[in-house]
C-alpha positions as CSV (number, residue, x, y, z in Angstrom):
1,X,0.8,-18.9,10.2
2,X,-2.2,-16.6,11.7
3,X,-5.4,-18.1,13.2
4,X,-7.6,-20.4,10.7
5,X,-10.8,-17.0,10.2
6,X,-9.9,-14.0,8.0
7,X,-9.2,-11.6,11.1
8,X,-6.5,-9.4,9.6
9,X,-7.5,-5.8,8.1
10,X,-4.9,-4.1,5.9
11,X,-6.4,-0.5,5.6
12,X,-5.4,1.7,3.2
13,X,-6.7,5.4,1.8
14,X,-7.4,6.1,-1.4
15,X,-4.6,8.2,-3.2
16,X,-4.5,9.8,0.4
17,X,-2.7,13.5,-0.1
18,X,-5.0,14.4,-3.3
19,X,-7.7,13.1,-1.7
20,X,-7.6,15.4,1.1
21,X,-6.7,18.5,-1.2
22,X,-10.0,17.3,-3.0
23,X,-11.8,17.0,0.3
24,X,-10.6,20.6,1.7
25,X,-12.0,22.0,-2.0
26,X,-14.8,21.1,-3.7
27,X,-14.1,22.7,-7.0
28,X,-10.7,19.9,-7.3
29,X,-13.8,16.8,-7.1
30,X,-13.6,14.4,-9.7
31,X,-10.9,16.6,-11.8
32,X,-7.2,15.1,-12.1
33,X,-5.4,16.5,-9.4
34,X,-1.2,16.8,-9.1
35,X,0.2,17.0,-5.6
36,X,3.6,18.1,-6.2
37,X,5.1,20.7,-9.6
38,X,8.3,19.6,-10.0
39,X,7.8,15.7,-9.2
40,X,4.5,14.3,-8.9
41,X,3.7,13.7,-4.7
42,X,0.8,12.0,-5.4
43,X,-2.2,12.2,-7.9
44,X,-6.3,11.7,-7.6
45,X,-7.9,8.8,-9.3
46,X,-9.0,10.8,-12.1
47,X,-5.3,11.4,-13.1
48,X,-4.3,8.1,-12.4
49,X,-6.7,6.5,-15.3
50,X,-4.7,9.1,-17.7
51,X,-1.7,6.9,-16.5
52,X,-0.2,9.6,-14.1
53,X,1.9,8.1,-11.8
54,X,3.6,8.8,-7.9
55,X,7.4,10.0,-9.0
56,X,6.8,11.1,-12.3
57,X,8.1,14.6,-13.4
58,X,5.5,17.3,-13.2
59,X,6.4,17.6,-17.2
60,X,5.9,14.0,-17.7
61,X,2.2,13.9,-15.9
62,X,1.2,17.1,-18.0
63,X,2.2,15.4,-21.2
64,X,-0.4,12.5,-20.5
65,X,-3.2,14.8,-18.7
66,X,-2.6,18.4,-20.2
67,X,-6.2,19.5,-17.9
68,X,-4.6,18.1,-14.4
69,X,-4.6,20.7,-11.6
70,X,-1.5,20.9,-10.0
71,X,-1.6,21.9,-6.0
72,X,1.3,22.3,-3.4
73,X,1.7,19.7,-1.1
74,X,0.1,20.6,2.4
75,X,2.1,18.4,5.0
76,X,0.5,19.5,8.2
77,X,-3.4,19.2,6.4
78,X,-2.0,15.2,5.6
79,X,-0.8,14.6,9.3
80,X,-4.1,16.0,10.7
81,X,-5.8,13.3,8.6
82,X,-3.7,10.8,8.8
83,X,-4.0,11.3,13.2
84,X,-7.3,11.3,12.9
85,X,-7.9,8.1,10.6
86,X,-5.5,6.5,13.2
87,X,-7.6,7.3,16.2
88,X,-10.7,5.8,14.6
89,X,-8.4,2.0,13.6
90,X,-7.1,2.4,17.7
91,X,-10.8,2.8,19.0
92,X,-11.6,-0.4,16.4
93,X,-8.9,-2.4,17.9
94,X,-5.8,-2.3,20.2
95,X,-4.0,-4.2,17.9
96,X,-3.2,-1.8,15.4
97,X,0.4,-2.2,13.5
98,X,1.1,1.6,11.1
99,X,2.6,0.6,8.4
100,X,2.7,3.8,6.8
101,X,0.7,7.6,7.0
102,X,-2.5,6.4,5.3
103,X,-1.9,2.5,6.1
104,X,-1.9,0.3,8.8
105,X,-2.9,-3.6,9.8
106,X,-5.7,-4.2,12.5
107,X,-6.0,-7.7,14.0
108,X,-9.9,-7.9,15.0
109,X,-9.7,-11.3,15.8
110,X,-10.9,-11.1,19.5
111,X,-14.1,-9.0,18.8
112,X,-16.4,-11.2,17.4
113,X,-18.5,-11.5,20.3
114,X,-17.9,-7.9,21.7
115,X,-18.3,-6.5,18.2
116,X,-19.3,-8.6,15.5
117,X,-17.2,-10.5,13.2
118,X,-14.7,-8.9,10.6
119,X,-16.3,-8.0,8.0
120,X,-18.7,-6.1,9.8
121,X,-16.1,-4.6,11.8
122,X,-14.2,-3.5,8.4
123,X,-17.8,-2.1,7.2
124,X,-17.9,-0.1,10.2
125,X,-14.4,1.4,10.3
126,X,-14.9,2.2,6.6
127,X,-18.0,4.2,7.2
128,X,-16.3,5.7,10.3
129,X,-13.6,7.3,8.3
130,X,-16.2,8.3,5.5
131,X,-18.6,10.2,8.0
132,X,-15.9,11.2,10.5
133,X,-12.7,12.6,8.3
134,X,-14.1,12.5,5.0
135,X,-12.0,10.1,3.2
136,X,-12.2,6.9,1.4
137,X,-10.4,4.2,2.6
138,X,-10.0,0.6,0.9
139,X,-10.2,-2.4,3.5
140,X,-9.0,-6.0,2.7
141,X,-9.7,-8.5,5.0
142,X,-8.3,-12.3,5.3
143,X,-6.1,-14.7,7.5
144,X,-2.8,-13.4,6.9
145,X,-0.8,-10.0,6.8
146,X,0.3,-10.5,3.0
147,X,-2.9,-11.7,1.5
148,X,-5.0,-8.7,3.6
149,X,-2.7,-6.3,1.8
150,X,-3.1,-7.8,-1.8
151,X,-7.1,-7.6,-0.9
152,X,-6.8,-3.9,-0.5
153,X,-5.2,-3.4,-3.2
154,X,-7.7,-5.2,-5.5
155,X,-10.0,-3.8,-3.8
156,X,-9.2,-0.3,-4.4
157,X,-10.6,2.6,-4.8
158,X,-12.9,2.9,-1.4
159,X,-13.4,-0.7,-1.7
160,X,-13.9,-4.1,0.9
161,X,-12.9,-7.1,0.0
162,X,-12.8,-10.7,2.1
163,X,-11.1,-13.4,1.4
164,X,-12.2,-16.2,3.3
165,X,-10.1,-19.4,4.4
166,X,-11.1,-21.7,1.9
167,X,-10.9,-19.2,-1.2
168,X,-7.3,-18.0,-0.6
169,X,-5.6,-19.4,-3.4
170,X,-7.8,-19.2,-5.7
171,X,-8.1,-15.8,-5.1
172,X,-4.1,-15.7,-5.1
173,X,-2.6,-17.6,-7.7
174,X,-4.5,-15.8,-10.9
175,X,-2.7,-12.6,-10.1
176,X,0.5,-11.7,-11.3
177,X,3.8,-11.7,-9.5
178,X,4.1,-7.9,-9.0
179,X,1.1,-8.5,-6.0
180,X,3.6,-10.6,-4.2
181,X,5.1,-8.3,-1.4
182,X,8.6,-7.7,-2.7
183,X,8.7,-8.2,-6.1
184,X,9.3,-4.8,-7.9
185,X,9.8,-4.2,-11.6
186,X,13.5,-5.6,-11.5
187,X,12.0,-9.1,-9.9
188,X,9.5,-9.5,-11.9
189,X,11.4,-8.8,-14.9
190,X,13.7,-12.0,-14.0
191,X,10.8,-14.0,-13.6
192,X,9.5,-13.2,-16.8
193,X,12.6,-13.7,-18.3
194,X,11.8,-17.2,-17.2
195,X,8.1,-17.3,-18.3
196,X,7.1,-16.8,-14.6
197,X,4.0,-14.1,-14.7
198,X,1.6,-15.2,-12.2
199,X,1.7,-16.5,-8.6
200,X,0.4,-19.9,-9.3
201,X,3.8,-20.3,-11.9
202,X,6.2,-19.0,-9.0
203,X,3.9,-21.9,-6.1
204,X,4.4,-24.4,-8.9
205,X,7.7,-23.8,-9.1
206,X,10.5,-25.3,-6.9
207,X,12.3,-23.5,-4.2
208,X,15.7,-24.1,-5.3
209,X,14.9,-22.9,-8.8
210,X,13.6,-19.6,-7.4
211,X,16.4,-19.2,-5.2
212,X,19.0,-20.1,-7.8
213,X,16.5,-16.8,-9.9
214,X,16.6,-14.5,-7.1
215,X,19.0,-15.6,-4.1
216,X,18.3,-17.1,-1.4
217,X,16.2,-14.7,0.7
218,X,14.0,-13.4,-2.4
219,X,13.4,-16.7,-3.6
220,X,12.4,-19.1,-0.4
221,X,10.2,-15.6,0.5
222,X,8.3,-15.6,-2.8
223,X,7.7,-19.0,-2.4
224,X,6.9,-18.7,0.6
225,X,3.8,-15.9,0.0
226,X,2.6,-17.9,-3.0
227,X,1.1,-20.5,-0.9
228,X,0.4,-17.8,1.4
229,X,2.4,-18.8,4.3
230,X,2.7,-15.7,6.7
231,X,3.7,-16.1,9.8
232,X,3.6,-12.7,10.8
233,X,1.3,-11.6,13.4
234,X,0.5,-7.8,13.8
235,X,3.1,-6.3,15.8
236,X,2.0,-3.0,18.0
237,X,4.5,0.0,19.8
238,X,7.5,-1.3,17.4
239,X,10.3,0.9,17.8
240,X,12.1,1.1,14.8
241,X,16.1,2.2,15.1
242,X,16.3,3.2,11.3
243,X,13.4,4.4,8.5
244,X,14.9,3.9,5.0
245,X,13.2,3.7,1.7
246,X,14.7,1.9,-1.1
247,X,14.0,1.7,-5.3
248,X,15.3,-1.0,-7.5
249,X,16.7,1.2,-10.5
250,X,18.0,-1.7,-12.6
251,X,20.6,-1.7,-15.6
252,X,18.7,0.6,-17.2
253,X,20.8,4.1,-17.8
254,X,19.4,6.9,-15.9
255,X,19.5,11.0,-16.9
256,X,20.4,13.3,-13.9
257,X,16.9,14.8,-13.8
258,X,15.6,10.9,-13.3
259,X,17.7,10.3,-10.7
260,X,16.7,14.0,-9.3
261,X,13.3,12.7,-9.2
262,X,13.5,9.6,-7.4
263,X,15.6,11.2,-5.1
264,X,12.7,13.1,-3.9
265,X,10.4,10.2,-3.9
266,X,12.3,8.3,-1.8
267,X,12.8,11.5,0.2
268,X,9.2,11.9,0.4
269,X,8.9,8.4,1.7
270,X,11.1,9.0,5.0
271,X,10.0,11.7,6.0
272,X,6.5,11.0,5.6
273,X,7.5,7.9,7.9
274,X,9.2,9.7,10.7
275,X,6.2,12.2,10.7
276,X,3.9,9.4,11.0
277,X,6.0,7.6,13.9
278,X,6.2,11.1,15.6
279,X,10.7,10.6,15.1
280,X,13.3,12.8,14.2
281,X,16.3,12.5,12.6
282,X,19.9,12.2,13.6
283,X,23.2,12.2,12.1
């Protein structure tokens, strides 16, 4: 387990590529923007609340925003960013771990007296990549890897949220499954299936039950996170030997053009990986 204080920042930008396109031009603020024709990138805020989502064919997004504006994806514009964001979290802290191009985890746990405590530190960095790259970024903050990450994401958009020590569970348990890391659509649909929807049902739940559900990996892990044990600490200058990307597709039958898309999602997903990591690929 980490260190008893809320130390650990998961920061994350806000729907990062159309966010930039929206940064670079002024006339794409506040309208639903479509990185990616063919198979939806990423998409702004604004096209998100239509129910646009990452993966989606272009036609499919169209259908449920007919006004969206639909921009080429700029690679090299998203890597500048994306450099610069990171230069900003290693001048916060030396113990930066990238987790992707517009996330990483920051352990500021040695800075109180040097800097201030976290929360100020997370203010900081927030305004920092505001004033400096002109981005919004959503910060969670709390004592382990897992529950910092679910804090960003409830926190989101261009949000800060702390969860403190003595709070954690009852911040966690409310939430439903899908905000445990590693449960996708296909998990949570077996949980459900046995009237499992929130994270307090899978902590009150035996082990062996959810292992007997989901294997034995899924299951002790699940159980694991819903009492928000962690032991993870934030791991700098990993060298990874393989990037992959991965979808749970499910029984469900899939068309050639569905399978087309997610192809290029996952796609997407590596290489924006090896870009980040600075890595090339070999056969």
């Amino acid at each position: 387990m980490s260190g008893s204080a809320a130390t650990i920042l998961h920061a994350d930008l806000d729907a990062f590529y159309a966010s930039v396109e929206q940064r670079d031009n002024p006339a794409l603020r506040g309208k639903p923007v479509l990185v990616g024709g063919g198979v939806v990138l990423a998409c702004s805020y604004e096209a998100k609340a239509r129910g646009v989502r990452t993966a989606m064919t272009g036609r499919q997004a169209r259908e449920l925003c007919p006004n969206a504006i639909v921009v080429n994806p700029r690679m090299e514009a998203y890597s500048e960013a994306s450099k610069r964001v990171f230069e900003i979290f290693d001048e916060t802290t030396p113990l930066v771990e990238g987790i992707s191009i517009d996330e990483a985890f920051l352990d500021v746990g040695g800075l109180r007296r040097l800097v201030g405590d976290p929360t100020f530190i997370a203010r900081r960095l927030r305004q920092r990549v505001r004033d400096e790259v002109g981005l919004a970024i959503t910060v969670g903050v709390a004592r382990t890897k897992f529950l910092a990450k679910v804090a960003s994401g409830v926190g989101k958009p261009d949000g800060l949220l702390v969860v403190e020590p003595e709070g954690e569970l009852d911040f966690l348990h409310p939430l439903p499954v899908q905000k445990l890391w590693g449960v996708g659509p296909v998990t949570a649909e077996k949980l459900r299936n046995k009237g499992i929807e929130t994270v307090a049902q899978v902590a009150e739940t035996h082990s062996a039950t959810l292992v007997s559900i989901l294997g034995p990996g899924a299951g002790r892990h699940i159980h694991a996170l819903a009492h928000n044990r962690d032991p993870r600490k934030v791991v700098t200058g990993r060298r990874r030997r393989s990037i992959g990307s991965q979808q749970a597709l499910g029984r469900q039958r899939r068309s050639k053009r569905e399978l087309e898309v997610i192809l290029v999602s996952l796609v997407d997903r590596v290489t924006r990986r090896l870009r980040t990591g600075d890595r090339v690929a070999r056969t």
